[in-house]
C-alpha positions in Angstrom: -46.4 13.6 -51.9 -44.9 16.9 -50.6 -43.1 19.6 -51.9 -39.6 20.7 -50.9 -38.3 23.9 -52.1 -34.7 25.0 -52.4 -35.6 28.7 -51.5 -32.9 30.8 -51.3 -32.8 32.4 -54.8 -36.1 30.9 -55.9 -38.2 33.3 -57.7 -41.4 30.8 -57.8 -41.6 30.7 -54.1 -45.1 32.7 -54.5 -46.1 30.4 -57.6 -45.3 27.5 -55.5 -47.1 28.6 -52.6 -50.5 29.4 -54.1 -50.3 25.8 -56.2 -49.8 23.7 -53.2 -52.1 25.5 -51.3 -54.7 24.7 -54.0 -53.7 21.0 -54.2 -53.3 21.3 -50.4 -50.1 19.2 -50.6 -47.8 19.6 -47.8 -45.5 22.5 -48.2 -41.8 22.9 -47.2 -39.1 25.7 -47.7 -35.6 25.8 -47.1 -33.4 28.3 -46.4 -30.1 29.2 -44.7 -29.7 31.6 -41.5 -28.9 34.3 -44.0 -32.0 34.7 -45.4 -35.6 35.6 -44.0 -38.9 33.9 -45.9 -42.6 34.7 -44.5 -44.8 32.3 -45.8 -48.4 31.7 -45.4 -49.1 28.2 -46.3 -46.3 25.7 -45.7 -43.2 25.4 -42.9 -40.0 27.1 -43.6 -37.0 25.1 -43.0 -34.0 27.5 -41.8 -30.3 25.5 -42.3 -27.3 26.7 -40.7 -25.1 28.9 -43.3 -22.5 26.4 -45.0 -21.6 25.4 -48.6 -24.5 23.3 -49.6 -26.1 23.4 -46.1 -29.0 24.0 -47.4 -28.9 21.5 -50.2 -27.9 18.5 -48.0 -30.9 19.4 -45.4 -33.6 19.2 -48.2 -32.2 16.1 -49.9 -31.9 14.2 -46.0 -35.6 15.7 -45.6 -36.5 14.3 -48.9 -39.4 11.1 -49.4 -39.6 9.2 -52.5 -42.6 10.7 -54.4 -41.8 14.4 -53.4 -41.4 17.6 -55.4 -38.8 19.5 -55.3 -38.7 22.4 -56.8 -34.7 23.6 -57.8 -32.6 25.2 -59.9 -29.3 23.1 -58.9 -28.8 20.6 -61.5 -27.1 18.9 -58.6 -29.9 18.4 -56.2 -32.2 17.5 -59.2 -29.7 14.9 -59.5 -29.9 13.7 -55.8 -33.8 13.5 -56.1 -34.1 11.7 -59.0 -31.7 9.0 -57.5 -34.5 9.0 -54.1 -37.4 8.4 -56.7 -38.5 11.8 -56.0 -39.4 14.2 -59.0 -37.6 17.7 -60.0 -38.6 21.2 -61.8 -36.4 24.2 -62.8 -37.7 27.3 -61.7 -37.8 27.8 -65.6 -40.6 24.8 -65.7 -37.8 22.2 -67.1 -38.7 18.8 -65.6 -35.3 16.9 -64.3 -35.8 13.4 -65.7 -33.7 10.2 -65.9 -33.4 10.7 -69.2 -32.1 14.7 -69.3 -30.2 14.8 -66.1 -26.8 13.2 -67.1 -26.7 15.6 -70.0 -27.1 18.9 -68.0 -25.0 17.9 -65.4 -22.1 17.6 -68.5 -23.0 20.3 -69.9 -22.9 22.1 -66.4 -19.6 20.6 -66.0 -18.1 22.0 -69.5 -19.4 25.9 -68.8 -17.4 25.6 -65.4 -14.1 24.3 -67.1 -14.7 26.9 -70.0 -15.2 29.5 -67.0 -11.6 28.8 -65.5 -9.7 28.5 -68.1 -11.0 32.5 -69.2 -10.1 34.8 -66.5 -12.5 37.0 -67.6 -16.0 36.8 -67.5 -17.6 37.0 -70.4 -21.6 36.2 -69.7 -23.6 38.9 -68.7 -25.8 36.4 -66.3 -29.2 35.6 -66.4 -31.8 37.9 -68.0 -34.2 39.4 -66.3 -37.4 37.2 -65.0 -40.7 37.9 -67.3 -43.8 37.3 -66.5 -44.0 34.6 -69.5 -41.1 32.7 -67.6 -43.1 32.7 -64.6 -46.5 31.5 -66.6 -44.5 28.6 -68.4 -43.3 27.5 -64.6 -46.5 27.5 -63.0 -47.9 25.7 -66.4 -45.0 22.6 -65.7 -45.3 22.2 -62.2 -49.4 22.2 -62.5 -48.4 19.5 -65.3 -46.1 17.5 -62.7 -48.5 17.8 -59.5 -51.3 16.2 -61.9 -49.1 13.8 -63.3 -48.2 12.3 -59.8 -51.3 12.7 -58.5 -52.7 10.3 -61.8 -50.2 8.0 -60.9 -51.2 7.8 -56.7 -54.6 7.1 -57.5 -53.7 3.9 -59.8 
């Protein structure tokens, strides 16, 4: 098992960091040229800028049995189709079972978005420090949950 990370707007990259390192499970973020990440457990992965550049790299990269850790319900997909496993930076597990839905539901906010031509959301809220407790709570969950199953 390793951990992939679809870093460029991840706010768990810290959370994620410290966990591995713990678990000392082998640690990998990606990024695109136009961002700069200093990390001091695991490899950083820099991608040529390009839509889905970075997205592509991590799924080619990607091992059945790995974490990644995403808030793209579209490389959630990809994993779960490579027998990997998937977390929202929120701490929402991507399963079999969920991922059609959000993916639809993904779909209908886009085609509600443009047929507006306003904007009516006001975009995410702000990141607490509950959000980040319930994320590190979910992937500690995952990581032990994989780890029960390798050693069956």
């Amino acid at each position: 098992m390793r951990i992939l990370v679809d870093a460029d707007a991840c706010p768990t990259k810290e959370i994620v960091e410290r966990t591995a390192q713990e678990y000392k499970i082998p640690l990998y973020f990606f990024i695109d040229t136009s961002h700069v990440l200093s990390v001091k457990y695991g490899e950083v992965i820099t991608v040529s800028q390009g839509a889905d550049a970075v997205d592509f790299a991590l799924i080619n990269f990607l091992l059945k049995g790995d974490i990644v850790v995403t808030q793209d319900y579209g490389v959630a997909a990809m994993a779960l189709g490579k027998g990997s496993f998937a977390i929202h930076q929120s701490g929402k597990v991507f399963t079999n079972e969920n991922i059609d839905q959000m993916l639809f539901e993904r779909h209908l906010s886009k085609v509600q978005r443009r047929a507006s031509k306003k904007f009516h959301g006001k975009g995410p809220k702000k990141r607490s420090q509950e959000d980040d407790i319930r994320f590190e709570e979910a992937f500690r969950r995952l990581i032990l949950q994989i780890l029960g199953e390798e050693a069956k």
